[in-house]
C-alpha positions as CSV (number, residue, x, y, z in Angstrom):
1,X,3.3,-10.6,34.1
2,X,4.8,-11.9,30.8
3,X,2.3,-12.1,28.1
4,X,2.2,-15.7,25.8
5,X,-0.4,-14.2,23.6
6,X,-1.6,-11.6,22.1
7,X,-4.6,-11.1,19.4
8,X,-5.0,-8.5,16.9
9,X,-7.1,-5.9,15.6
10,X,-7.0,-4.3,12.1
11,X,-7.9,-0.9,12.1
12,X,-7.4,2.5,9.9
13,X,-5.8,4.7,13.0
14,X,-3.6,3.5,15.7
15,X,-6.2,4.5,18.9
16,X,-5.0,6.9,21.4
17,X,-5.6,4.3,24.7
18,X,-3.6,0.5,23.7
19,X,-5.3,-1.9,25.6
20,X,-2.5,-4.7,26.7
21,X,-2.4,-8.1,24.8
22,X,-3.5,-6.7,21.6
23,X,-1.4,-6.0,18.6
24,X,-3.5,-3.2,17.0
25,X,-2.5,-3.1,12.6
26,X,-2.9,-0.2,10.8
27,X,-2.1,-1.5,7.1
28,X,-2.7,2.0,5.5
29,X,0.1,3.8,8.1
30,X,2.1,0.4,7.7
31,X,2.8,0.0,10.9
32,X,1.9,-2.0,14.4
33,X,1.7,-1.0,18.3
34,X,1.0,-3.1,20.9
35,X,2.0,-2.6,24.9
36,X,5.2,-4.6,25.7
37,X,4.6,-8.4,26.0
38,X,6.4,-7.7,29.7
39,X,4.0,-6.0,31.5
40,X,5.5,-2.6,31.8
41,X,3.2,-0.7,30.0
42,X,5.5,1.3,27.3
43,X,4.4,1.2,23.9
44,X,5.9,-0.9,21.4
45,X,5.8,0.6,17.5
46,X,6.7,-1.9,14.6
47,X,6.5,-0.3,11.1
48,X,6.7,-2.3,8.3
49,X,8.9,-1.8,5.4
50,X,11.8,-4.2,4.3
51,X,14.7,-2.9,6.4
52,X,12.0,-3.0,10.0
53,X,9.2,-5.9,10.6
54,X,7.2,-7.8,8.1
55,X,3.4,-8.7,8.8
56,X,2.5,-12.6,8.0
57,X,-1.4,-12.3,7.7
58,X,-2.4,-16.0,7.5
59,X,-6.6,-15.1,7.8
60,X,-6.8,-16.2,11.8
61,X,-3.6,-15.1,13.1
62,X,-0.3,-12.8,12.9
63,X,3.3,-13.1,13.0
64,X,5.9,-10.3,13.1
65,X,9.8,-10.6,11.9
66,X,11.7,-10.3,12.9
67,X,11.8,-10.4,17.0
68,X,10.9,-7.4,19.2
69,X,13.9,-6.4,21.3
70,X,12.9,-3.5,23.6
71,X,16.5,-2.9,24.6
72,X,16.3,0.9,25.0
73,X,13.1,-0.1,27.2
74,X,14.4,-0.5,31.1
75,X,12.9,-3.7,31.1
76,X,14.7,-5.0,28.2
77,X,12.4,-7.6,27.3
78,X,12.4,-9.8,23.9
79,X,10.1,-11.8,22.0
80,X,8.8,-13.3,18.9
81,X,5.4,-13.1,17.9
82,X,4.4,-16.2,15.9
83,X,0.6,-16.8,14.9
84,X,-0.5,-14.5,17.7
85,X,1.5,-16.3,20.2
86,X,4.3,-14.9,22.3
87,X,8.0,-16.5,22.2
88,X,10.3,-15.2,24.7
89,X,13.6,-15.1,23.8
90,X,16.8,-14.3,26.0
91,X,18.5,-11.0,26.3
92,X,21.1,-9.8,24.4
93,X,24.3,-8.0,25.6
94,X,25.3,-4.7,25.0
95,X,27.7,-5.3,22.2
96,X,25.3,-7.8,20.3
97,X,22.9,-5.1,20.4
98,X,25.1,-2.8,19.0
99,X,26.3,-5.0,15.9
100,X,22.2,-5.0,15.7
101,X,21.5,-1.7,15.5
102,X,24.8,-1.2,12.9
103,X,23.5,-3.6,11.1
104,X,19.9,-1.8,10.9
105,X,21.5,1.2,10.1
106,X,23.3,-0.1,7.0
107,X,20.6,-1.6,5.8
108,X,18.0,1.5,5.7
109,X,21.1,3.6,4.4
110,X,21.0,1.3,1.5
111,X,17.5,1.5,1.1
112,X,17.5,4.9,1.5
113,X,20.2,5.2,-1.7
114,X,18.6,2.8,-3.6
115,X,15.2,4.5,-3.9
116,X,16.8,7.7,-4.3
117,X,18.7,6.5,-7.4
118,X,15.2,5.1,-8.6
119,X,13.3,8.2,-8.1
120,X,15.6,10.3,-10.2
121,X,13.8,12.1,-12.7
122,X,15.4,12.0,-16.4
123,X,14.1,14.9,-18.6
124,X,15.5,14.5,-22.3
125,X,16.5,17.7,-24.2
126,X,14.7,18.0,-27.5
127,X,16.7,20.2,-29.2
128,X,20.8,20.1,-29.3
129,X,22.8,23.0,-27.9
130,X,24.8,24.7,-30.0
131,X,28.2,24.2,-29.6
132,X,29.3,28.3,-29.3
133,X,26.7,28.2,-26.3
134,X,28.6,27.5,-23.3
135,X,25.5,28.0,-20.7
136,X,23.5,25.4,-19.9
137,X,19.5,25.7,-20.7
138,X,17.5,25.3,-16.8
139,X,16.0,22.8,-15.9
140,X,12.9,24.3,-16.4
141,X,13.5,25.2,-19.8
142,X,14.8,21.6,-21.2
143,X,11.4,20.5,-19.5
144,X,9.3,23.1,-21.5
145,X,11.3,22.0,-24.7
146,X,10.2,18.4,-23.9
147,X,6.6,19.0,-23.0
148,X,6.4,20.7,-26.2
149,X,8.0,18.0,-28.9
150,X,5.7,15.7,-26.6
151,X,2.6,17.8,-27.3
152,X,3.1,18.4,-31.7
């Protein structure tokens, strides 16, 4: 039987038995579960993180975005959940789906690049290289040399 509501329940740790109609939160492992809104039982897992779903927490209910399309579940089902309420929506065809999932890819490949770029770490050399020296200092060196003109 199609679910047209669900309600929700905050907690630290996803529990190992989902009971059906509620979306349980963990906001420190960023991520939702609930069982599908069709009835058949599997498990549905919605992290949150720009490129997957986004929580709208509005202090009585929950919305996810965007929808849940279960399409690698057999029963194919897909929905909305607005304000803890349950939107069907109708199936998608195979190719749609796979423009979807392209799509999804990109977008975390992006991501993925972006922070990567971000998280490079830039360690100045504090004293010049000579110009007869032709190897390079380590890494580890230039970061000892740094520390130190830091540290006098």
């Amino acid at each position: 039987m199609k679910l047209k509501a669900l309600t929700h329940e905050f907690v630290e740790n996803i529990p190992e038995v989902i009971d059906d109609g509620i979306l349980y939160i963990s906001i420190p492992y960023t991520t939702a579960v609930h069982l599908c809104c069709c009835g058949c039982g599997l498990e549905v897992v919605t992290p949150f993180s720009s490129t997957d779903w986004e929580l709208n927490f509005n202090g009585d209910s929950v919305s996810l975005s965007p929808s849940i399309g279960n399409w690698s579940f057999p029963c194919r089902s897909h929905y909305w959940i607005t304000r803890n309420s349950v939107n069907w929506a109708s199936d998608m065809s195979s190719s749609r789906i796979k423009e979807i999932r392209m799509q999804d890819r990109v977008a975390k490949e992006k991501q993925y690049v972006k922070k990567s770029q971000s998280q490079k770490l830039e360690i100045p050399i504090s004293q010049p290289i000579p110009k007869e020296t032709t190897e390079q200092p380590s890494i580890f060196k230039r970061l000892w040399n740094s520390i130190n003109s830091i540290c006098k």
